[in-house]
C-alpha positions in Angstrom: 151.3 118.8 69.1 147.5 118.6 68.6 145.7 121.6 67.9 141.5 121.7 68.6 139.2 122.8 66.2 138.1 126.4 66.2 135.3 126.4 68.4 133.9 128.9 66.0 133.8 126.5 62.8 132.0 124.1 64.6 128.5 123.3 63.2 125.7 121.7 65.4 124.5 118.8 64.0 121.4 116.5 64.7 122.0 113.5 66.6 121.4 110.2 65.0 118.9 109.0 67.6 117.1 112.4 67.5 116.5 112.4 63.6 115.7 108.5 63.3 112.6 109.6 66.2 111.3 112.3 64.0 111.7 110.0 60.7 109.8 107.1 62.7 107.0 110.0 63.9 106.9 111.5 60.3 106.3 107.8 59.4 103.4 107.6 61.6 102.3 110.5 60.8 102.1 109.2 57.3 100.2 105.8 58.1 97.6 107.9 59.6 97.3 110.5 56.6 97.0 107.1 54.3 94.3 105.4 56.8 92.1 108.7 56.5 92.4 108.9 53.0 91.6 105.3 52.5 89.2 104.5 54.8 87.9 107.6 56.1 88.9 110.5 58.6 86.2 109.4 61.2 87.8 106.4 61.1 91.2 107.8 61.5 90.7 110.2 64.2 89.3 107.3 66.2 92.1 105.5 65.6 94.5 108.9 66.9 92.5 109.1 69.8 92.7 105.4 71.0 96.0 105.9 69.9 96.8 108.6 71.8 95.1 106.9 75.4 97.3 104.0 74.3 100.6 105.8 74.6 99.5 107.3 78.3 99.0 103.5 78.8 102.5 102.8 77.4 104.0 105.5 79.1 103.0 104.3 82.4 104.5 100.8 81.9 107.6 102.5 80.5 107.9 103.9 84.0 107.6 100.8 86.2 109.8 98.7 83.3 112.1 100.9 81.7 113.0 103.1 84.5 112.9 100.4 87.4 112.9 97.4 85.9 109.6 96.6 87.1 107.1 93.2 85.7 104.3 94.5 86.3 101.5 92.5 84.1 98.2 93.5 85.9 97.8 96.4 83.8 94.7 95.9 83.0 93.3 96.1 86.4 94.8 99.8 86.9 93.1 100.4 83.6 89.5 99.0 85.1 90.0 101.3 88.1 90.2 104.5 86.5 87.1 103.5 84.6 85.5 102.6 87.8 86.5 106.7 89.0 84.8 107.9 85.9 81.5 106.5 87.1 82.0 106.8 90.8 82.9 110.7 90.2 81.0 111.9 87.3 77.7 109.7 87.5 74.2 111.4 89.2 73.9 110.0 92.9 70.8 108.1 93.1 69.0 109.0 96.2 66.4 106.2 96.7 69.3 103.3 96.3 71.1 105.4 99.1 68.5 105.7 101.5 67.6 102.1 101.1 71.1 100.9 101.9 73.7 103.2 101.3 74.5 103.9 104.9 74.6 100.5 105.8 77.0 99.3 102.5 79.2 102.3 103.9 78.9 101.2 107.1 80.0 98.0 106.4 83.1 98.7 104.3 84.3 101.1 107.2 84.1 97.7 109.4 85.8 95.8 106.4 88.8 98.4 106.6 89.0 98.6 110.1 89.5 94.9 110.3 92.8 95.3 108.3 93.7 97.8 110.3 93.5 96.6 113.8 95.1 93.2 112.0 98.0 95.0 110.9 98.2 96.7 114.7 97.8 93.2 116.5 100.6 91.8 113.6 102.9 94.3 114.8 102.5 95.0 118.7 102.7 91.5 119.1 105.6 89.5 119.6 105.2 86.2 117.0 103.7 82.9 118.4 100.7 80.8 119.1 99.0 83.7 120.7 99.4 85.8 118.1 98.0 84.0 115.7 94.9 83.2 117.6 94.8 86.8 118.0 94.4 86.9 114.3 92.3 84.4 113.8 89.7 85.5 115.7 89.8 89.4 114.6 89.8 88.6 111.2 86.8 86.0 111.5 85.2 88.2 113.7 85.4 91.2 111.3 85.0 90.0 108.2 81.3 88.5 110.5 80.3 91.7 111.3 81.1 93.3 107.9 79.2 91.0 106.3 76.3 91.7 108.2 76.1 95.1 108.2 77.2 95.6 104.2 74.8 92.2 103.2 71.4 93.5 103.3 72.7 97.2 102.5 73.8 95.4 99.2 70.4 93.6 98.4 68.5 97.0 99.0 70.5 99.2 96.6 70.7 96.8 93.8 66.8 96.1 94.4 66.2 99.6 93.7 65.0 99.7 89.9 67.6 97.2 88.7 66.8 97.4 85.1 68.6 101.1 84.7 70.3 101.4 88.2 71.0 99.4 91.0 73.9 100.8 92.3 74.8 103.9 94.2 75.6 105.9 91.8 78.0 108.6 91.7 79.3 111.9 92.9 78.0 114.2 90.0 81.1 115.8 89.1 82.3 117.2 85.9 83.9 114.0 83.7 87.2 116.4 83.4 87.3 115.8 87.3 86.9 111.6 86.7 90.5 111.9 85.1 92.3 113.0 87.9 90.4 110.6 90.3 91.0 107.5 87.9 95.1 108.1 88.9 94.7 108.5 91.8 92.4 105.6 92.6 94.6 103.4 90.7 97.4 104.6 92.5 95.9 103.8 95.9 95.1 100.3 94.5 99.1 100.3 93.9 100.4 101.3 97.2 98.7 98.9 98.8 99.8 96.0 96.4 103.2 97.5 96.1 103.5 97.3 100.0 102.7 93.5 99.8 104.2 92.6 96.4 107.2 94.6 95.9 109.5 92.3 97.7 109.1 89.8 95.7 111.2 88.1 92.8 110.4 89.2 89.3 108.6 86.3 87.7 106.8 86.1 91.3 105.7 90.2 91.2 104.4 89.5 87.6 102.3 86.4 89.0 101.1 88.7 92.4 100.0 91.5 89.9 98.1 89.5 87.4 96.4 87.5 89.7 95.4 91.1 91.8 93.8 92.5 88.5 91.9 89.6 88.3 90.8 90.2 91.7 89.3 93.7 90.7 87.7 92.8 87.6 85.8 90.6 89.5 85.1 92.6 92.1 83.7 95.1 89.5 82.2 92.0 87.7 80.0 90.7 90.7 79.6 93.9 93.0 76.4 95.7 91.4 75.7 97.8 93.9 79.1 99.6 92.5 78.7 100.2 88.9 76.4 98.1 88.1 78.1 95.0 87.6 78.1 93.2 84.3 74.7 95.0 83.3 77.1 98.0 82.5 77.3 101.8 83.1 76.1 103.9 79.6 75.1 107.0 78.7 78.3 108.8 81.0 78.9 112.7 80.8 81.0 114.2 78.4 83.3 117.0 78.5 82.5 117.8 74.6 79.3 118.8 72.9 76.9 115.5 71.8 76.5 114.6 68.4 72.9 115.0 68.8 72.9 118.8 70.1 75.4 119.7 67.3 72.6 118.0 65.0 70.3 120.2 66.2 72.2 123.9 66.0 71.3 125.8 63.3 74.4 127.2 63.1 76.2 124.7 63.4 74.2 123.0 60.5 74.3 126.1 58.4 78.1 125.9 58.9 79.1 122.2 58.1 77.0 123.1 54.6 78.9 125.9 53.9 82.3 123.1 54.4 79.9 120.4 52.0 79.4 118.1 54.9 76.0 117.1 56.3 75.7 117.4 59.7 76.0 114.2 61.0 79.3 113.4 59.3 80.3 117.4 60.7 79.1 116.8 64.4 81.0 113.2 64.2 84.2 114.6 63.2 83.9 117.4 65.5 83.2 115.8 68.4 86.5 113.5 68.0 88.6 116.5 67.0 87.8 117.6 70.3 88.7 115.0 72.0 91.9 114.9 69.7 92.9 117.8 71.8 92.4 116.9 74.7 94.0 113.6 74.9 96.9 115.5 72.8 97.3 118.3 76.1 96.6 115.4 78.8 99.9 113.2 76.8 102.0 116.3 76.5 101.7 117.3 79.8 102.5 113.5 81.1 105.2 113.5 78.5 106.9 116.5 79.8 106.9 115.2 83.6 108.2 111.9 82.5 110.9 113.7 80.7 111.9 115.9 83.2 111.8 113.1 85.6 113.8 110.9 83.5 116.9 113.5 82.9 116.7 114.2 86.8 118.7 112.7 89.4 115.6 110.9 90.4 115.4 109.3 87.2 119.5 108.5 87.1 118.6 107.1 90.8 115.9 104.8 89.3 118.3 103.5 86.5 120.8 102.8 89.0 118.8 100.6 90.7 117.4 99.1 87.8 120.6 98.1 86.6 122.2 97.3 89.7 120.4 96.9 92.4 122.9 95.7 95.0 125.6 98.4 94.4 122.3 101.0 94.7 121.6 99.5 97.8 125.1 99.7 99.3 125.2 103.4 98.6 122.7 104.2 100.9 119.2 103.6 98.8 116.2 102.6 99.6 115.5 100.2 96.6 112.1 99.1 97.7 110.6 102.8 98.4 111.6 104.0 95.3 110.5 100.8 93.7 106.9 101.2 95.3 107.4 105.0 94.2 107.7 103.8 90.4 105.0 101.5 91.0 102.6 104.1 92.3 103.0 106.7 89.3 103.2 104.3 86.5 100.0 103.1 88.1 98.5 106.2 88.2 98.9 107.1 84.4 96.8 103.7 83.7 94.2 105.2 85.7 94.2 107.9 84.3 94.5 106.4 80.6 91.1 103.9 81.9 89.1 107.2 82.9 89.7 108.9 79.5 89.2 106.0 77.4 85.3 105.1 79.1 84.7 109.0 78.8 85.5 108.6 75.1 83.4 105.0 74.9 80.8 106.7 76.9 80.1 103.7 78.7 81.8 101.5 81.4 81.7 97.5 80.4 83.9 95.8 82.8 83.3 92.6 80.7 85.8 94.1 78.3 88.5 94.3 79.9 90.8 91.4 79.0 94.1 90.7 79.4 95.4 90.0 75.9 94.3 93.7 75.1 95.1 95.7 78.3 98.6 94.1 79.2 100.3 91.7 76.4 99.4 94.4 74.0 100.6 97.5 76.3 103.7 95.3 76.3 104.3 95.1 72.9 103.9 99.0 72.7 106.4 99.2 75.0 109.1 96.8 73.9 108.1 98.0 70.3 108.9 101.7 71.0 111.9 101.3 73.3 111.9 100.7 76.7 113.2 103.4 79.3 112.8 106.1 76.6 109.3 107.9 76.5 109.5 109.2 73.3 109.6 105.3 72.4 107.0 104.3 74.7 104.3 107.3 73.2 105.5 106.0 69.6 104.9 102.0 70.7 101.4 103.2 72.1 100.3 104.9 68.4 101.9 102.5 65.8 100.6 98.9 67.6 97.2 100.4 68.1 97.2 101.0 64.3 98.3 97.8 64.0 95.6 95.9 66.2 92.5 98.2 64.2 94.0 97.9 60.7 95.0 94.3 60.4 91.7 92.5 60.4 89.8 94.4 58.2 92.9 94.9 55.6 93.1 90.9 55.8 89.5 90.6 55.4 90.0 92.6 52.0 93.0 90.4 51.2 91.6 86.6 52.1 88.3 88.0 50.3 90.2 88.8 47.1 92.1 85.6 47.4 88.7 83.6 47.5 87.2 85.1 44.7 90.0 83.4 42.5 89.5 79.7 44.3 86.6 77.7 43.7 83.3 78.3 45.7 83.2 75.3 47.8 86.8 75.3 48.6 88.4 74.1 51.6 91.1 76.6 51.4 88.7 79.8 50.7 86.2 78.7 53.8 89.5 78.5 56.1 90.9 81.5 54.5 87.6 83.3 56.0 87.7 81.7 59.4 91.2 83.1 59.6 90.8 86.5 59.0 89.3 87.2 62.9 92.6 86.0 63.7 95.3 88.2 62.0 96.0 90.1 64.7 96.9 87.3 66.9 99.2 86.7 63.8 100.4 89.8 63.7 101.7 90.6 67.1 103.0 87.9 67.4 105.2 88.3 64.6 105.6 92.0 65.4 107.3 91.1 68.5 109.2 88.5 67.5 110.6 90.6 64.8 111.4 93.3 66.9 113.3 91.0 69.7 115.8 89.2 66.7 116.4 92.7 64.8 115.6 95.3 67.1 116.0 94.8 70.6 116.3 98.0 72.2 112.8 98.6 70.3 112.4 101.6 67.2 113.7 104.7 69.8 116.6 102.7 72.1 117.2 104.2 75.4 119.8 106.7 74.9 
């Protein structure tokens, strides 16, 4: 007969997964620690800070991907959006661009929206045939004619209003704090109504849908100046910390980043991004919790179950494309809110920047990298590939530099060597991933 233990003699010990996640964040740690030392702190708490928006980013894709099973590779234009809020919400109005034409740009986007509506009413009050696609036809040809002539010469007026430092609306003249909030939730809008045209689709054709989509709004934010000014660009936004110049200017500040040895522009810059340091660090935590709590409820064991099977979820009574769109919506939302932060900390908006390979292949890479469907993972994806994207280029400037110096002057090899250096990121990605895929699946945290 088998006798048990003595509940009483039984130690608790760590789990395996548990102390290789607090090895792998002591590890980070440690990269950072070295990058300050090495090249600076002001460097290094810029890098923490991107690093921190970067794992909201990679938290949010976590959720469509590693909870649902999700492709969702227009990232980058639910990343725009919440940089669009940030303008729309914390920027001054401008009141001669709106009485030139701001009532008539409304006007004409209410007639823009109430086109789609009374489409989508004719589309489903009317039985399918000839006549109801004529019905179509002409309301949408008919709208999208009256919109345009109503919102066209609202548009020219605004953006003819001093052009050269406005030309656009403006915004609501909010605190920034608020723009955060507003970025989710405008990005999660954008979602639903994707999600409630794209969601039904296969995989590879959800992935296509949603790229393509993102392109749509970068270009909409591209071309549109009356918005946010278009390629011309949005600077000099409100911050929610003190400027570097006004802490410059403080005696007592000054007085007290001499007592520390520091001059007060090194002081006011480090300040300034500690700041922000914990902020980001409170916005992440608090996303982390609710994505944990979520993910240990039986919501999240419901969104597992579908992802793995989708059919068997199906037959026991779920509604797999609500609770996809669901997914969709709030891992949206968290890249809106990760676009509003990061233009608050840039201080400008610049939709020019937003590119693909940076805003979705490399919030991939976080993710697969860190572990998909575990957040812990996701966060620890966001902070080590960022470092890896800032640190490679110039540490394989220093390294292709000291390898010239040893080759002769007008060699091929040292010229190329040069040229190549822009490109070691590429490189290293690239090789990141592929690594990672052949010895590490699951990524560095595996879904438990």
């Amino acid at each position: 007969m088998t006798t048990l233990p003595d509940a009483t003699l039984a130690k608790p010990i760590a789990r395996p997964d548990h102390l290789r996640a607090v090895l792998l964040y002591a590890g980070m740690a440690a990269l950072i620690a070295v990058t300050g030392a090495a090249m600076g702190w002001n460097y290094a708490l810029t890098v923490v800070n991107m690093g921190l928006i970067s794992a909201i980013m990679a938290l949010g894709v976590n959720l469509q991907w590693g909870f649902a099973g999700l492709f969702n590779v227009g990232v980058m234009g639910f990343v725009a959006l919440g940089g669009l809020a940030t303008v729309l919400v914390a920027t001054p109005p401008q009141p001669e661009a709106w009485s030139a034409g701001g009532l008539r740009v409304i006007a004409g986007l209410a007639l823009g929206a109430l086109t789609v509506v009374a489409l989508v009413v004719l589309r489903g009050r009317m039985t399918a045939g000839r006549g109801r696609a004529l019905a179509l036809v002409v309301v949408g040809v008919l709208g999208f004619l009256a919109a345009r002539w109503v919102l066209d010469p609202g548009v020219l007026a605004v953006e003819a209003v001093n052009p050269s430092v406005s030309g656009n609306l403006g915004g609501l003249g909010l605190p920034v704090l608020l723009a955060w909030p507003a970025g989710g939730l405008l990005a999660a809008g954008a979602a639903w109504i994707i999600g409630k045209t794209a969601l039904g689709l296969r995989s590879d054709y959800l992935a296509i849908a949603t790229l393509g989509i993102a392109e749509i709004i970068l270009a909409v934010m591209k071309n549109e100046d009356w918005l946010a000014r278009g390629v011309k660009n949005v600077v000099g936004l409100p911050a929610p910390v003190p400027q570097e110049i006004a802490l410059q200017t403080d005696p007592a500040f000054v007085a007290r980043a001499a007592s520390l040895g520091l001059s007060a522009v090194d002081a006011s810059t480090l300040w300034v991004k500690v700041l922000y340091l914990g902020l980001f660090a409170v916005v992440l935590a608090g996303l982390l919790l609710l994505a944990q709590l979520a993910l240990k409820s039986p919501w999240g064991r419901m969104m597992r179950a579908i992802r793995d099977n989708e059919v068997a979820a199906e037959a026991m009574g779920k509604d797999v494309t609500a609770r996809h769109l669901q997914i969709f919506v709030l891992g949206s939302a968290l890249c809106g809110i990760a676009g509003a932060m990061m233009v608050t900390l840039d201080g400008q908006l610049t939709p020019g920047s937003y590119q693909p390979l940076r805003y979705t292949f490399l919030i991939w890479v976080m993710v697969i990298v860190g572990g998909s469907g575990n957040n812990w993972g996701a966060v620890l994806g966001g902070f080590l590939i960022w470092w890896l994207w800032v640190i490679v280029e110039p540490v394989g400037n220093a390294l292709f530099g000291a390898l010239a110096t040893v080759l002769p002057p007008d060699s091929p090899i040292a010229s190329h060597l040069q040229d190549a250096s822009a490109h070691m990121r590429l490189l290293t990605m690239g090789l990141v991933l592929l690594l990672m895929l052949r010895f590490s699946p699951r990524g560095l945290i595996p879904e438990r």
